[in-house]
N, C-alpha and C positions, 0 to 999 in steps of 0.2 A: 753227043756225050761220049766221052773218053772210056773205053775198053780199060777194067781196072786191074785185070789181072796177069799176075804175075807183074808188076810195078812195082817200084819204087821214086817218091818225089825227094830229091833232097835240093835243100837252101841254103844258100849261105844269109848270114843275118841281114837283115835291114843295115845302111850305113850307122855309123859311130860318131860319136863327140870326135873322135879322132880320128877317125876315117878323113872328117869331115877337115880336121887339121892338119891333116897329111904327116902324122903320129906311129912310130912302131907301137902296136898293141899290144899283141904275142897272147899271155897271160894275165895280164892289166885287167882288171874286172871295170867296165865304162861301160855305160849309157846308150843306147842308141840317141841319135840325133830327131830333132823333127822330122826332115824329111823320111831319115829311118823306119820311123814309128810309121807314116804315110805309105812307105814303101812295103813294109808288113801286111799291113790292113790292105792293100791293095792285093798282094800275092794273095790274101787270103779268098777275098773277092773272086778275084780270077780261080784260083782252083775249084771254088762252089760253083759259078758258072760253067765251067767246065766238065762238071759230073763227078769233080772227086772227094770219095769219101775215106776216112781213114779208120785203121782198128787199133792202134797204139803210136808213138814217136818216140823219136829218140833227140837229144842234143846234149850240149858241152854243158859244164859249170859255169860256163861264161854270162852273166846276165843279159848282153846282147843276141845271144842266140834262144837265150831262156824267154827275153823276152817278144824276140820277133816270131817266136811256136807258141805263144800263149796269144798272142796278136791276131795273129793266123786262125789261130781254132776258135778265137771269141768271133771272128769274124763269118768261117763255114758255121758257126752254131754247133761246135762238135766237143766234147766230153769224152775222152779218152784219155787211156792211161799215160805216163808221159815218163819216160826214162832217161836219167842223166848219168852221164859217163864222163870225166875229166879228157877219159880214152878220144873225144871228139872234140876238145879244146884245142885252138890254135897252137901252130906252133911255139915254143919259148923261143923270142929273137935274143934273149939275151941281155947284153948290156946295150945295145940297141933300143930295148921298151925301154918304152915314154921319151924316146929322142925322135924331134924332127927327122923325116927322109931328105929332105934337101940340105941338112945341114951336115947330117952325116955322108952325105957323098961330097962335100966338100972339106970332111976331114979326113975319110978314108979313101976316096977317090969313087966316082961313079962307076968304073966298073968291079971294083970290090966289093962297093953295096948290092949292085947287080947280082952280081957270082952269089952273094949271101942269100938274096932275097930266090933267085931261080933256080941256082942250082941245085941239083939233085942233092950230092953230100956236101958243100958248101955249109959250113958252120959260123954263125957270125961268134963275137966274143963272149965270152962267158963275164955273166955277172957276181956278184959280188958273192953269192953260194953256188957256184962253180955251175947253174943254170943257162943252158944254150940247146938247140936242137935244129938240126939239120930238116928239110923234107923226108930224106931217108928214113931220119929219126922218127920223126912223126908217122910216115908209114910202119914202122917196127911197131907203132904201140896202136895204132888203128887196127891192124889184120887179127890180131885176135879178138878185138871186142866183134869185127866187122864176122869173123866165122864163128867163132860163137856163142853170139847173142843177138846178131840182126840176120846175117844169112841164112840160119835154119827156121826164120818167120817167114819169108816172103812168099812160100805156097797159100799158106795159111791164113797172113793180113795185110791189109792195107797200110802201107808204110809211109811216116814222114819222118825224115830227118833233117832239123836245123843243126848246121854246121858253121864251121868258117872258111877262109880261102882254103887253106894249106892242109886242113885236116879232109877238106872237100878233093883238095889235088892227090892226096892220097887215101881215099877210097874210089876213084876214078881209077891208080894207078893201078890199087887191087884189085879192082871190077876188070879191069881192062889194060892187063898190064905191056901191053903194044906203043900204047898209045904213050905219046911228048908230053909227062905233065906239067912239066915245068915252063912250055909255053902257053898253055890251056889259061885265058883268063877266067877268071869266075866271077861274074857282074853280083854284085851286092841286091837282094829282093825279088829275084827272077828263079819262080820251080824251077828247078831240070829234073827232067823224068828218065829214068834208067828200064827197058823194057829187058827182061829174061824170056828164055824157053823153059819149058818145062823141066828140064834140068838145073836152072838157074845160071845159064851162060848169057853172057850178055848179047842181045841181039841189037838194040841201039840206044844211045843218047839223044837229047834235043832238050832244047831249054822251051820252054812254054812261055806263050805269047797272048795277045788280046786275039789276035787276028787270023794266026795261021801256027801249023809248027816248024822251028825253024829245023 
């Protein structure tokens, strides 16, 4: 059984309708997909076998993250309180939501979508109400909900946070801000558990598994 202190487990959601269609999301409110929904129940499974139990969560306005933490806790059998923040919504890609990724790299070229989608302040184009955000961007508006409202809990509770890619890459960048996030994949239904010291420094990452940690 998993040592729960001083922890934090965060998710990125179960796949999407769009995920699934290989679809910029951003802010798009959609669906998890079948498999999605399977891949929630699943994480949630695995974290009960695993001895974890939670004292509050957090995730986005996004129904895909709303719904893969309600999945999740129907699944450990757990009733806790549940807080939503826009502050952990995906990135805004912009005029990019609800376009194909393969189509727009062959109107803007693949490594432009590239540059947009990893890099650091790479901003794709703004949409139609001047809406776009960088990762940078999105780490600006994470670091304050992340200090405080989630980092002066983790003495105190057991933590989940359902997220998405890009809001996940940057609370990784604030936990850990050394680390590449822009090459850090984030698989879609898989914990990652974030261990602190009693300080609240971070002492290591790993994604949780059936089998072992990676």
């Amino acid at each position: 059984m998993e040592s729960l202190e001083n922890k934090i487990v965060i998710i990125r959601h179960g796949e999407s309708v769009w995920n699934k269609e290989n679809i910029f999301t951003g802010w798009t409110d959609v669906e998890l997909s079948e498999l999605g929904i399977t891949q929630a129940r699943e994480a949630g499974k695995l974290l009960k076998e695993k001895g974890f139990i939670f004292d509050i969560a957090y995730t986005s306005e996004l129904k895909r993250a709303i719904d893969t933490l309600d999945l999740i806790l129907e699944e450990m059998e757990e009733d806790i309180p549940i807080r939503k923040s826009w502050k952990l919504n995906e990135r805004h890609y912009g005029l990019l939501q609800g376009k194909n990724k393969d189509t727009m790299r062959k109107v803007y070229g693949t490594d432009k979508v590239e540059e947009w989608r990893r890099g650091y302040e790479a901003k794709p184009p703004e949409d139609e109400n001047g809406m776009s955000e960088s990762l940078k961007d999105t780490v600006q508006r994470v670091l304050p909900y992340w200090e405080e409202e989630i980092k002066p809990k983790i003495k105190d509770n057991r933590i989940i946070i359902s997220a998405h890619g890009n809001s996940i890459r940057a609370l990784i960048k604030i936990i850990s801000p050394k680390e590449e996030v822009e090459k850090i994949e984030i698989p879609v239904g898989i914990p990652m558990i974030y261990e602190f010291d009693e300080n609240i420094k971070p002492i290591k990452r790993y994604f949780l598994s059936n089998d072992k940690l990676d």
